[in-house]
C-alpha positions as CSV (number, residue, x, y, z in Angstrom):
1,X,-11.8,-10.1,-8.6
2,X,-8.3,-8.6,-9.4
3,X,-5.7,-7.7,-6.1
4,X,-6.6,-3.9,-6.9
5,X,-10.3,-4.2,-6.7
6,X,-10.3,-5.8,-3.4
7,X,-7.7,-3.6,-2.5
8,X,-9.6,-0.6,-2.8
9,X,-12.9,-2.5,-1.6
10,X,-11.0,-3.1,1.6
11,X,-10.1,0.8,1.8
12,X,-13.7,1.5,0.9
13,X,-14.9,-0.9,3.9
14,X,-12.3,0.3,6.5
15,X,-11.3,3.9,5.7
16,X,-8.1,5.5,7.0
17,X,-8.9,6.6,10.4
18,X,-6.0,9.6,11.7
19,X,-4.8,9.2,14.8
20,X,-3.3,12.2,17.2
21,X,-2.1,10.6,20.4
22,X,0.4,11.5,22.7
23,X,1.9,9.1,25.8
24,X,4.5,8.6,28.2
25,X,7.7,6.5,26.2
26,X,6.5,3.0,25.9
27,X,8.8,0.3,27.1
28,X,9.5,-0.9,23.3
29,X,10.1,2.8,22.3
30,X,12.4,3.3,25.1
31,X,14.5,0.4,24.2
32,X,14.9,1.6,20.4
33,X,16.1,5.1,22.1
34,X,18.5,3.7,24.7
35,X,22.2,3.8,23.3
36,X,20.7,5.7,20.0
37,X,18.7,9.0,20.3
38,X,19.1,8.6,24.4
39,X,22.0,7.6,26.2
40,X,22.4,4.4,27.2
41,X,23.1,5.2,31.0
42,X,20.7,8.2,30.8
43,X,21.5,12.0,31.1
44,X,20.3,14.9,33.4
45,X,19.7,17.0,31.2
46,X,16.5,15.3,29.9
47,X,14.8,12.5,31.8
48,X,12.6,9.8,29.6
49,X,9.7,11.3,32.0
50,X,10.0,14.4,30.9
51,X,9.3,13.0,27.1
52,X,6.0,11.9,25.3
53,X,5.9,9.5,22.8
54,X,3.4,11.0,19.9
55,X,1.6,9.0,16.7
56,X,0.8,11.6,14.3
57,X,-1.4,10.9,10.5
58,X,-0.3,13.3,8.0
59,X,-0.3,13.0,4.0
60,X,3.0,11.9,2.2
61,X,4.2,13.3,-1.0
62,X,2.0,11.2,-3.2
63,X,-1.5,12.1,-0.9
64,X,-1.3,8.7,0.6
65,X,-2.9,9.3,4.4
66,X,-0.4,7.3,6.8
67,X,0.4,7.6,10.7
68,X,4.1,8.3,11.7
69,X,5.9,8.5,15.8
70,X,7.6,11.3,16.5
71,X,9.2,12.0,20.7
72,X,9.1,15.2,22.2
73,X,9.4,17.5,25.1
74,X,6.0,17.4,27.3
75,X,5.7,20.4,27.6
76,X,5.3,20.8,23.5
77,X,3.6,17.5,23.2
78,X,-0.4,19.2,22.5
79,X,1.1,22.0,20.5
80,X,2.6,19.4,18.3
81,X,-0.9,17.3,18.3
82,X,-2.4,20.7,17.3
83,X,0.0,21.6,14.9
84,X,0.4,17.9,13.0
85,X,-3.8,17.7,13.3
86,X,-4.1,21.4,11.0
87,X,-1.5,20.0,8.5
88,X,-3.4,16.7,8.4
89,X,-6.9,18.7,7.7
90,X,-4.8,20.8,4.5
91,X,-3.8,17.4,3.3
92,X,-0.1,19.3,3.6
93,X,2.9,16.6,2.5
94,X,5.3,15.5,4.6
95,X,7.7,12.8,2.9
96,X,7.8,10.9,6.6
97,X,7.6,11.1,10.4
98,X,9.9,8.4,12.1
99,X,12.0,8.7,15.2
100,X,15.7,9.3,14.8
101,X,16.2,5.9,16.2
102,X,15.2,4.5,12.7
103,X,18.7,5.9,11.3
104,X,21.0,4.9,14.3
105,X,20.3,8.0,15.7
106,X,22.0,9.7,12.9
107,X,20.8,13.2,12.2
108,X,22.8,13.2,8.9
109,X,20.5,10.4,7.8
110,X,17.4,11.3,8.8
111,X,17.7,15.0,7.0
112,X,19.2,13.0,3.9
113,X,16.3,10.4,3.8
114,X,13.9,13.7,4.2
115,X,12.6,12.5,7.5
116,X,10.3,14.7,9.9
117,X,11.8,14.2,13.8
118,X,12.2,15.7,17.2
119,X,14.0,14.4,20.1
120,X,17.6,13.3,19.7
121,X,20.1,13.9,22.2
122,X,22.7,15.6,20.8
123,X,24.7,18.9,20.2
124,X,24.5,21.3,17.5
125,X,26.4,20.5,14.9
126,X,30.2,22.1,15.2
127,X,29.3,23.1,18.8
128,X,29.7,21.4,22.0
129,X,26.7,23.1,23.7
130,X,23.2,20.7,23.3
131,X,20.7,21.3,20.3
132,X,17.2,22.1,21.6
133,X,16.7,18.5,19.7
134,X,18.5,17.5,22.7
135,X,15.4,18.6,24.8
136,X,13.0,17.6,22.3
137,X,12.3,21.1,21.9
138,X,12.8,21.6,18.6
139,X,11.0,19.9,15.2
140,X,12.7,19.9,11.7
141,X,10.1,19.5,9.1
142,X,10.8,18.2,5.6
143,X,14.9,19.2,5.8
144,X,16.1,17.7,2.3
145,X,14.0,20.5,1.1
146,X,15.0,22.9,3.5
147,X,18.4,22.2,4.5
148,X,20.6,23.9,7.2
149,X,23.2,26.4,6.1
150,X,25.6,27.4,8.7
151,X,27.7,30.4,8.5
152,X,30.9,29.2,7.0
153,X,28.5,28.3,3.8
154,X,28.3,24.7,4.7
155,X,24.4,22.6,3.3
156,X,23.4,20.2,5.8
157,X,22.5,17.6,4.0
158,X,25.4,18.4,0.8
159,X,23.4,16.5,-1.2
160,X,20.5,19.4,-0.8
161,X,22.7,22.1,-2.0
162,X,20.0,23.3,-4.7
163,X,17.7,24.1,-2.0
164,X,19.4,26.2,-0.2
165,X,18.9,28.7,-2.8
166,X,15.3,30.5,-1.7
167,X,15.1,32.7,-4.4
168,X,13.6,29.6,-6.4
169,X,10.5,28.2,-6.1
170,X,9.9,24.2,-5.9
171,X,7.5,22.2,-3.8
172,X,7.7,21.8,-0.3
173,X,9.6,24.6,0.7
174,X,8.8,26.5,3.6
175,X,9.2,30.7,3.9
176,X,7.1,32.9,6.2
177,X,3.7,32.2,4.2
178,X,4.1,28.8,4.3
179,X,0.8,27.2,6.3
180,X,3.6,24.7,8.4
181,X,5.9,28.0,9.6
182,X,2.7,29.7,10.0
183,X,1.3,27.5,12.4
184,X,4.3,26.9,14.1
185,X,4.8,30.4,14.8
186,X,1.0,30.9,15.9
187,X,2.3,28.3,18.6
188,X,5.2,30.3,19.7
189,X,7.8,28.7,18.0
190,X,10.7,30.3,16.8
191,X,11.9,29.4,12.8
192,X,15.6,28.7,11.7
193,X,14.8,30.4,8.3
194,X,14.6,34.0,10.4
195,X,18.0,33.6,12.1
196,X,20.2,36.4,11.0
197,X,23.8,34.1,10.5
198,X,23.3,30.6,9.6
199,X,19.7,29.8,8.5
200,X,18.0,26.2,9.1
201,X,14.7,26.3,7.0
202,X,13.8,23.1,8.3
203,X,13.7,24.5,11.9
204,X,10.9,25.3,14.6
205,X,12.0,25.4,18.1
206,X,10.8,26.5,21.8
């Protein structure tokens, strides 16, 4: 028997089973946040109580089921579970869903690598006030796709300057009829692609 055939006999026997959980920050999770996506001595803006440590399937860009960790605010935690189980059912692709914390806590990285995150502690970008990331109040869905562009005309990520332009059409984009910003906004969620001076496409926050 060939390594592909028992491959797929394996997936045949023990099927991908998608998981939608949602917990207080495990001790191992809290230890990859502390001194990356959290502060090290801790802040009062945001206690770790006050966060939930969700496992969420979804498909990736080649249709491939997997099961990615995102952190978030409690108080969005089962509107998150909601939203990440409907995209899972419409088999809608997400390139990946890992904390912050697997890029240093770098949200340059993360939108560069096309990463799916929540929670990181941190201002907006220019600004000294926090980011509603900094509350874990705010999700960025597939950003190399759908980049942030601030008023001055600056791409976040640079290297996802041909996005920015939504006059084109090309997979994975996200406008108004888009199922993700549609079920986002069912949630009460508020979209960076409708703010009037910088626009972040990527964007849903609470």
């Amino acid at each position: 028997m060939s390594l592909l055939s028992a491959l797929l006999g394996c997936l045949l026997m023990f099927p991908f089973q998608p998981v939608f959980t949602a917990e207080r920050i495990p001790p191992q999770v809290e230890a990859r946040m502390r001194g990356s996506s959290y502060p090290e001595e801790g802040t009062p803006e945001i206690r770790l109580e006050d966060l939930r440590y969700l496992r969420l399937s979804y498909y990736d860009f080649n249709g491939v089921p997997q099961t990615g960790e995102m952190v978030c605010n409690a108080a969005i935690a089962q509107d998150l579970l909601e939203i990440f189980r409907s995209l899972y059912e419409a088999q809608y692709p997400i390139r990946s869903i890992r904390l912050v914390d697997d890029f240093g806590g770098s949200d340059d990285a993360s939108m560069l690598a096309d990463n799916t995150s929540c929670f990181n502690f941190r201002p907006v970008p220019g600004q000294r006030h926090l980011s509603r990331h900094a509350l874990g109040m705010a999700v960025d869905v597939n950003p190399y796709e759908n980049p942030y562009l601030d008023r001055a005309g600056v791409i976040r990520p640079p290297e996802a300057a041909a996005y920015a332009d939504r006059s084109r059409d090309f997979p994975h984009k996200i406008d108004r009829q888009d199922l993700c910003c549609r079920l986002f906004l069912a949630h009460g969620f508020t979209w960076g692609g409708s703010w009037a001076h910088s626009k972040d496409w990527q964007h849903f926050q609470k």
